[in-house]
N, C-alpha and C positions, 0 to 999 in steps of 0.2 A: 550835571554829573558826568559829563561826557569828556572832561579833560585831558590832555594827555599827561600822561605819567611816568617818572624816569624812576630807574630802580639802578640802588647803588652797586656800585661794582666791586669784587671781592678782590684782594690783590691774588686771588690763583687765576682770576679771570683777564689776567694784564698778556698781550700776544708781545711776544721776542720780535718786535720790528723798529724799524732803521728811524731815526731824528724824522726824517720828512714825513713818516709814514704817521708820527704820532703828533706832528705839527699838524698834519691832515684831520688826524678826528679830533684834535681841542676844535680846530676850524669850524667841523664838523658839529660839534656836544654847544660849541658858542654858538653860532647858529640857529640849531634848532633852541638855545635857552632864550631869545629873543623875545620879549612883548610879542605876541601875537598882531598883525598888523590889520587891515582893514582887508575887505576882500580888493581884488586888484593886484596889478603883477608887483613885482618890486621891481626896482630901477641897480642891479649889477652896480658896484663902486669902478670908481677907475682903475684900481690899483688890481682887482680884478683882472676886468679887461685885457691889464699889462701879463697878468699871470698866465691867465689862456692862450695868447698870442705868443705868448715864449713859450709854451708849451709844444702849440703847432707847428711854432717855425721851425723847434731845435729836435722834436719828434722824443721828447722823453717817454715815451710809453713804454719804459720798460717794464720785462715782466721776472719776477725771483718765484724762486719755490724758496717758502719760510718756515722754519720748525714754530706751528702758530697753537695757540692753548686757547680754547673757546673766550667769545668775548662778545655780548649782547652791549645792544646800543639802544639810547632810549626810541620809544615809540615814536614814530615821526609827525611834527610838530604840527602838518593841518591836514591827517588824517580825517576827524572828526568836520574838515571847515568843507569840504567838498559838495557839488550839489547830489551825485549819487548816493553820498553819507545822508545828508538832510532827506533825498527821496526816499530812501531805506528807513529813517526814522520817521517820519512821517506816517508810512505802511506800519510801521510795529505799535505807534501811536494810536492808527484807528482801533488795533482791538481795546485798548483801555478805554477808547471812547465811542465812536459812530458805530461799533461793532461790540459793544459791549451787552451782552446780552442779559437780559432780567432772568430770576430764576426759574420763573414758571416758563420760560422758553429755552431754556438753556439743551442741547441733544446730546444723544449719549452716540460718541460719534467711532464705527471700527475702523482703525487704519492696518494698512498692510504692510509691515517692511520695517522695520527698526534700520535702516539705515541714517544720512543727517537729514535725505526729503521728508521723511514719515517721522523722524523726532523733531524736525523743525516745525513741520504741521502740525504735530500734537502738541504743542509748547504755547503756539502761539492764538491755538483752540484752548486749551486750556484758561491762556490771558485774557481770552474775549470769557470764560463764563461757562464754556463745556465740559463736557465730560469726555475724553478721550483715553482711548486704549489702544496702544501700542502691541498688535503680536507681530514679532519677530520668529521666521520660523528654524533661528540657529540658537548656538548658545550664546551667541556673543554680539552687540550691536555696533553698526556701525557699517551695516552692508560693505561700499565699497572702502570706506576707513578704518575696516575692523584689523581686531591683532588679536594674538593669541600666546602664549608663551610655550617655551620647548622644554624637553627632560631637563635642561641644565637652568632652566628660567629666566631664559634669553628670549625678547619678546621677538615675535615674525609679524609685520606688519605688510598686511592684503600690496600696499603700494607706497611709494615716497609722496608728501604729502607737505606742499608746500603753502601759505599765506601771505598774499599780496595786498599792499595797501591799497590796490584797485578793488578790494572786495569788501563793498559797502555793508552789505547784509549780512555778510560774518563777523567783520569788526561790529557792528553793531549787536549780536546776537553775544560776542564773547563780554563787550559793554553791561547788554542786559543781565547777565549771570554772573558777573564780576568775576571773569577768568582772565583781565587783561594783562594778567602779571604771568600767564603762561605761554605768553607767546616771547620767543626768543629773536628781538629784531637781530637783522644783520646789517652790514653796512651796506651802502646804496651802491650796488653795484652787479654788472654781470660777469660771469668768470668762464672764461670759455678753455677749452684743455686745445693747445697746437699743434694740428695735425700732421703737419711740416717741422715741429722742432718737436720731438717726442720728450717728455718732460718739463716742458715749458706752459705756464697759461698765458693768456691776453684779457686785457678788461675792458669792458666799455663803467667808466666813471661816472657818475651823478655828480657834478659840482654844487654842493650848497649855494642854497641861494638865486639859482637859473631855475624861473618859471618853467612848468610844462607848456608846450613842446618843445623847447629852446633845449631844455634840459638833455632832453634824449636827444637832440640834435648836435648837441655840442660834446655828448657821450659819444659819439660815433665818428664825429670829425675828430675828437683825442686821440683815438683809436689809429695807429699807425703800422699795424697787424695784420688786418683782415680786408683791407680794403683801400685801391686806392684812391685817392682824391677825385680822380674822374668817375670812376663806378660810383663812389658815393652820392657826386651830383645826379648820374643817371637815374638812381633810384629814387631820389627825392621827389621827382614831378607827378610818378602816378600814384602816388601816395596823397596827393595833395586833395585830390574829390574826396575823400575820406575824413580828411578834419573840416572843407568848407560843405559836403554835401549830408554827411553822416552815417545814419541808420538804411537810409535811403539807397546812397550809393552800394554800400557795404551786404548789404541783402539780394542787391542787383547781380554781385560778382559770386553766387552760390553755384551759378552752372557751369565756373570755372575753375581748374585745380589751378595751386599754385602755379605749377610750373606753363599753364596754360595763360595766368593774368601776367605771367613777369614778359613771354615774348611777346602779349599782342600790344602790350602798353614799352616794350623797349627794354626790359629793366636788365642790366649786364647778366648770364650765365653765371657768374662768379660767386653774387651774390647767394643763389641757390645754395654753392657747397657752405658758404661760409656762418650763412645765417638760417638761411629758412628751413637748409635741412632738420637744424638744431628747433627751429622753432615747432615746426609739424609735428616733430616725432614727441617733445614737451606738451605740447598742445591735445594731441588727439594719439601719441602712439603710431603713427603713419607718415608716410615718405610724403614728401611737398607734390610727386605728380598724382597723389592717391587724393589728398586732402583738397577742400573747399577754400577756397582762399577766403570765401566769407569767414571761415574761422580764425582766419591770420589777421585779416582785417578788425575785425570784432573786438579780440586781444588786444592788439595796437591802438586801436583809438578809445580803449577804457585805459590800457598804461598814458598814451602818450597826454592825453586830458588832465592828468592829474600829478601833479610836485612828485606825490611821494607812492606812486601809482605803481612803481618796480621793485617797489621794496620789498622786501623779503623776508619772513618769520618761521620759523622752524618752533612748532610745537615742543614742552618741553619734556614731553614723557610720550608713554603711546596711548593713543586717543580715544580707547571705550573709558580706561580709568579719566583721564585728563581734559576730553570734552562728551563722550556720550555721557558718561553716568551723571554727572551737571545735568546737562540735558533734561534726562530722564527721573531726575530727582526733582527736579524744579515740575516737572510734569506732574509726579505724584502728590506733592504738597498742595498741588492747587486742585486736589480731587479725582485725577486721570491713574491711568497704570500705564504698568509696562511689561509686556512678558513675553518673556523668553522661550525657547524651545515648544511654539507655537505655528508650527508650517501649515498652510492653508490645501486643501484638498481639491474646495468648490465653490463655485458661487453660484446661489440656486435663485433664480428669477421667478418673478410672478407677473403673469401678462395684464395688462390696464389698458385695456382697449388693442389698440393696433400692438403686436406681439414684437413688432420691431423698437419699441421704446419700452421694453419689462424691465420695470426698478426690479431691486436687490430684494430678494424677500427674509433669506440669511447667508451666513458664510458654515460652512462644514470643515472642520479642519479634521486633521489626521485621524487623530484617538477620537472621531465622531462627536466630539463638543459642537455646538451650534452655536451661534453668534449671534445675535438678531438687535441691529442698531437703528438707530434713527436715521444717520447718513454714515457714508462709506468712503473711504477715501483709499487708490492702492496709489502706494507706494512701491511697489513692488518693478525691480527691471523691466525693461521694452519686451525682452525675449521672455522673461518670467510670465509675463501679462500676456502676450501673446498663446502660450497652454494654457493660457484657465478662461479665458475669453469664452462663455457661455455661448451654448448654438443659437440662441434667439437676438445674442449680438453678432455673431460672423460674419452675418450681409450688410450692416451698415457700414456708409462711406467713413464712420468718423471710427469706428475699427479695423476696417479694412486700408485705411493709412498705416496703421503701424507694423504690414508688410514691407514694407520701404522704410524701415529701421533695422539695425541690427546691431550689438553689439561687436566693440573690435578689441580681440584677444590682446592680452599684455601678459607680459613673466616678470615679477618683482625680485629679485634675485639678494640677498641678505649674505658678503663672504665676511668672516669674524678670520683676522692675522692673528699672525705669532709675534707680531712685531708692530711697532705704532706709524706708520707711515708720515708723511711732511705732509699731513694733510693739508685742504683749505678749509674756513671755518666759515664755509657757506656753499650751497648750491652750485653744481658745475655744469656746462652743457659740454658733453663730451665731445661734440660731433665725430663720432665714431660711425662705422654704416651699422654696428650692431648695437652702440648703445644708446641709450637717450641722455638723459639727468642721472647726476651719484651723486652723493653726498657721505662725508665720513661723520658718521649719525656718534660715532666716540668722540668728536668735538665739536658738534653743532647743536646736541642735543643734551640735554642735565642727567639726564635717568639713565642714559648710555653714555655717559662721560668715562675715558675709561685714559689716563695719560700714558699708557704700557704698551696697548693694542688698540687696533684700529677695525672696526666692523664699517665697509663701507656696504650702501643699502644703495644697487641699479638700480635702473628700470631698461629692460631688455627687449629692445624697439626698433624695427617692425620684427615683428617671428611671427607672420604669416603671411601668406598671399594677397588677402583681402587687405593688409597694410602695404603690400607693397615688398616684401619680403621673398628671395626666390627658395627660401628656404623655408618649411614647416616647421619651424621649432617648436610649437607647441605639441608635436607627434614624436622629439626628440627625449632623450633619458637625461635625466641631472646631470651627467658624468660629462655627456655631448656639451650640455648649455652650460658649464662650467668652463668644460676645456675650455670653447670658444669667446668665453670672457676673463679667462686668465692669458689667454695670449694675446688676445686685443689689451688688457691692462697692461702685457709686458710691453707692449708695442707703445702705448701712449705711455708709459714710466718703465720705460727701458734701465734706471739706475736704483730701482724700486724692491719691483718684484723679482722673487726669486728665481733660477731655474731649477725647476722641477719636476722630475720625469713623471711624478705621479698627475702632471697636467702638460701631454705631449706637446702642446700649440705654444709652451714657455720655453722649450728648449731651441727654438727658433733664432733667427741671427738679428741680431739689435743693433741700431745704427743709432749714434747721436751726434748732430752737426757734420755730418757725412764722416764718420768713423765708425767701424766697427766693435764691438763691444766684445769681450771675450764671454762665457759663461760666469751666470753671477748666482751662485750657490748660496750667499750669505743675505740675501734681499729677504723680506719676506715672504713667511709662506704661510699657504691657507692652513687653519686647523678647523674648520668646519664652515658648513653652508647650508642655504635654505632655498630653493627653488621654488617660489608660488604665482603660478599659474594663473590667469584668471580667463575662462575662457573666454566668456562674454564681459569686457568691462563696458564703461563710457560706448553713446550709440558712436556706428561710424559715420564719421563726418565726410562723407564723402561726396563730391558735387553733385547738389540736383537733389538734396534730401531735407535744406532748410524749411522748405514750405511744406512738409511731411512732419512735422514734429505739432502733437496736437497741444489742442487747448486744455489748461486745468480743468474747464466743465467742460460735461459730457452732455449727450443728450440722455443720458438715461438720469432721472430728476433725484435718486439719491444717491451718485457715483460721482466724483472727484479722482481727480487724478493728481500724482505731483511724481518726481523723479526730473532727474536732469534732460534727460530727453524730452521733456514736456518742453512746450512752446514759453520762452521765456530768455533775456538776452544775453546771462553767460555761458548758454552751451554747455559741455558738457565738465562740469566744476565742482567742486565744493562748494565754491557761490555759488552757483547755477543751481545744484541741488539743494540748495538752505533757501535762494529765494523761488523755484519751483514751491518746496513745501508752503511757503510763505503766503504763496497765491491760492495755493488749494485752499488753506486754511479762510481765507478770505473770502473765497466762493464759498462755502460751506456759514460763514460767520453772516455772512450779507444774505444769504439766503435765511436764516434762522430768525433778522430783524428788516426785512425785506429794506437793504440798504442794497447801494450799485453797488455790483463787479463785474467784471471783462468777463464780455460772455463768449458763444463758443465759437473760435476760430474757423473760418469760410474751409472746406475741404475741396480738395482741386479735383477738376473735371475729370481728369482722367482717372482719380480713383474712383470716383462717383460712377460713372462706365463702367470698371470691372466689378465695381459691388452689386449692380445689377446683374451680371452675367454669373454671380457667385453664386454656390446649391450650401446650403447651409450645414457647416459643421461641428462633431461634437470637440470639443476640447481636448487634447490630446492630454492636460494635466502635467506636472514635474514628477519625474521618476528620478528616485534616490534620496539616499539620506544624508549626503555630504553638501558642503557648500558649493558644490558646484549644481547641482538640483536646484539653489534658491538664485543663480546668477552672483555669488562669490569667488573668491578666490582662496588657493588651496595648495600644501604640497602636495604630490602623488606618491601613490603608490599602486598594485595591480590594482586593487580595488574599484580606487578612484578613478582610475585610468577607463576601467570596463566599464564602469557606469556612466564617462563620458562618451564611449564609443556607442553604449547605446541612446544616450539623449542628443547628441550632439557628434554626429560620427566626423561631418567635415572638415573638425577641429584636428583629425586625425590624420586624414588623407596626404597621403604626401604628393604637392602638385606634380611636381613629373611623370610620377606611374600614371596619374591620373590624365594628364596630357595624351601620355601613351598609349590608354587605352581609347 
């Protein structure tokens, strides 16, 4: 049942581009229409060969800006044939079977969090035979994927929110609920914006047909933009222990940041502006000398492993309708709930011998309901869990690790034109110092298709300190983190945007191809925006924290944990979070028919030492009723503003006074 499946295309889905460009995707749609072959690489035709090499020799990489109309391409052809596909199916296969539980064992199990950890958990507790229930304590699910609609019923989405054919347990989980007709493939490729030619992008290409890693290898030697042919070689070699060594090597290099693995191993400076900046700040929201290269690493060898591993899918609406409610429907049909505006207050313990291992005796939520399950499972964020952590847990080492977690702040930033921009019809990596990834969500996405106006949806990366950022943006007013992405937008589309005094940083002098540009009053201009914050997102990846991410079991014998921060191999993700949940779900299923699972992760010495020196304390609890209280994200106002000043005042500080004083 796991096919892949091609969906017809409408002619308003046809893109205005050049002979070669549509020679490329028949190439492209022939290709992937192919007999499926046998596992094994394919052997490249001659004529091939001939085309790559006139490629590199004559440097055709040019790059256009196209007036382009949304265009999905079919699913890519051995999605499904991969071995971390088949590991993933496998894991979803035991609950039907070795984890399938008889009814008279079946538990009635609380999870905490309606994000995708704690609905992928309850989904796939439910497959094995449970009874789960879902409280979420907002109105809306989807923790870090949630969205919300405005006065005008324009949806605000927490973050941009992308799907790669590297994510085994998601394709598999969209498989399982037959949502695979909602994901909107793009074509194989990356699109970078030129920081040196403002209005220009550069691509790195997937050529049908070139095995992984040849594939991304031969992407980047097309590439005659960003890199030259010597730096390219330079950086190939200490890349190289990461596909012969693995997991191994790649875990090894956690007590280095980027910018610390590219000098000890050689790798040009260049590379830093061109690539990695773009990669980190996508990655984790933070600058390459803040971030772990284990997380660069980690990325890289689940894309570079896999054909169709970079590929690219844009959701086709926004994601409580389009993937949570699926979710949480399939949850309730097989006997579970789900419920909403349920925020947790307490977790009350009851001691069983030695006071340092008290299972969950209930949960107390706000309006004073009690909970009382068989097992427990939080879902709930690093920093969320960290205030409800009961005082008879405080001194153990395997709580006292999630000290050395912390979420790292991000601003999702939503501007809707007056006008439709030449957008691109997929994912951009800005390499901007301010921006991260944009995408124009009016032609990449169905539900926001809009061919008049263009709503592009940032991600506004680093805006803090602890990223890497000399600026606190997250302490800054909408009006600030606006100006400062509309004149970085006129700076990278200097023939674009408009100038407009009502965004001073626009009226700035515009250069293109070294000429100066006069004032361009007729470009487009903003008619509204959406600022959301999220204080605490994704934990921060920062070096020397990988072996601080704990295990889904706990030692307290009816507590599970799931969240992307859990110990688990894509960090901090969407996959990461779908197969976090995945694993709780499975400690809690294996324990119910006393089948194996990964039990609980070694805790390092040195926290082991300070949870000894620790005096035990009470839980401080989450203060407030906005998303920002449950580890969400949010637009502001004073309100929200005061109530993160008082939960989370750091978020405010602006570091220079604070230097100062």
């Amino acid at each position: 049942s796991f096919q892949p499946t091609t969906r017809k295309r409408s002619s308003s889905s046809t893109s205005e581009v050049s002979a070669t460009d549509l020679q490329k995707e028949r190439r492209s749609s022939s290709s992937r229409r192919r007999k499926k072959k046998k596992m094994g690489f394919p052997t490249p035709t001659t004529s091939l060969l001939f085309f790559v090499a006139a490629r590199v020799a004559s440097g055709l990489m040019t790059t256009r800006r196209l007036a382009v109309k949304m265009q999905d391409f079919p699913q890519p052809s051995k999605l499904y044939e991969t071995q971390p596909f088949k590991e993933a199916s496998a894991l979803s296969e035991r609950f039907q079977g070795e984890l399938q539980t008889p009814t008279e064992k079946k538990k009635k199990v609380a999870i905490i969090g309606g994000g995708l950890s704690g609905l992928a958990c309850a989904k796939y507790l439910a497959d094995a035979g449970h009874e789960p229930t879902v409280y979420e304590a907002r109105n809306v699910l989807g923790g870090k994927v949630s969205a919300w609609q405005d006065e005008d019923g324009d949806w605000i989405e927490t973050g941009l929110h992308i799907f790669f054919g590297a994510y085994p347990n998601m394709m598999r989980l969209f498989a399982e609920l037959d949502l695979r007709d909602r994901l909107q493939w793009k074509v194989h490729k990356m699109i970078f914006a030129m920081q040196e030619l403002p209005g220009e992008f550069t691509t790195f290409d997937f050529v049908p047909g070139i095995p992984a890693p040849f594939n991304f290898a031969l992407a980047i030697l097309l590439n005659q933009k960003m890199l030259t042919l010597g730096e390219k070689l330079q950086t190939a070699p200490p890349l190289l222990p990461m596909l012969v060594n693995g997991q191994e090597f790649i875990d090894d290099q956690d007590e280095l940041s980027v910018l610390d693995f590219m000098r000890k191993y050689g790798m040009p400076e260049r590379i830093n502006e061109e690539v990695f900046i773009s990669m980190a700040k996508a990655l984790d929201f933070i600058d390459p000398d803040k971030l772990s290269m284990t997380v660069v690493l980690t990325a890289m060898n689940r894309f570079l492993n896999e054909d169709d591993g970079l590929q690219m899918a844009f959701l086709d609406g926004n994601p409580p309708d389009r993937l949570c409610e699926p979710m949480a429907n399939h949850v309730k049909a097989k006997g579970g709930d789900v419920r909403l505006n349920s925020p947790l207050m307490e977790i009350k313990t009851k001691a069983e011998g030695d006071s340092s291992s008290s299972s969950i005796e209930k949960l107390v939520l706000r309006d004073g309901t009690e909970v009382i399950a068989d097992e427990y499972v939080s879902a709930m964020p690093v920093d969320v869990l960290k205030r409800l952590v009961p005082e008879a847990w405080s001194t153990m080492p395997y709580f006292t690790q999630l000290d050395e977690l912390e979420g790292i702040p991000v601003i999702n930033l939503h501007l809707w034109f007056d006008k439709k921009l030449q957008a691109v019809d997929h994912l951009c990596f800005s390499r901007s110092p301010l921006l991260s990834v944009y995408a124009d969500m009016s032609t990449t996405c169905k539900e926001y298709y809009d061919t008049e106006k263009s709503m592009l949806e940032l991600v506004f990366a680093p805006c803090s300190p602890l990223a890497g950022s000399d600026v606190n943006w997250m302490g800054k007013s909408d009006e600030e983190i606006i100006d400062a992405t509309m004149g970085e937008l006129a700076r990278l589309f200097p023939t674009e945007i408009a100038t407009d005094p009502t965004w001073p940083r626009t009226l700035g002098e515009r250069v293109v191809r070294g000429e100066t540009l006069p004032e361009y009053p007729d470009g487009a201009k903003l008619r509204k925006f959406a600022v959301v914050r999220t204080p605490r997102s994704v934990y921060a990846a920062i070096p020397g924290r990988n072996k601080y991410r704990p295990s889904q079991k706990t030692p307290i014998p009816n507590l599970t944990l799931c969240g992307c921060f859990t110990s688990q191999k894509f960090l901090g993700s969407m996959e990461g979070a779908v197969l976090a949940g995945k694993l709780a779900a499975q400690v809690v299923a294996a324990r119910a028919v006393g089948a194996h699972a990964p039990d609980i992760k070694d805790v390092q010495d040195d926290v082991v030492q300070r949870a000894q020196e620790k005096t035990p304390a009470k839980p401080v609890g989450c203060r407030g009723d906005s998303p920002i209280a449950f580890g969400g994200g949010t637009t502001f106002d004073d309100l929200r503003r005061k109530e993160l000043q008082a939960q989370d005042p750091v978020q405010l500080t602006d570091p220079l006074l604070a230097t100062a004083r």
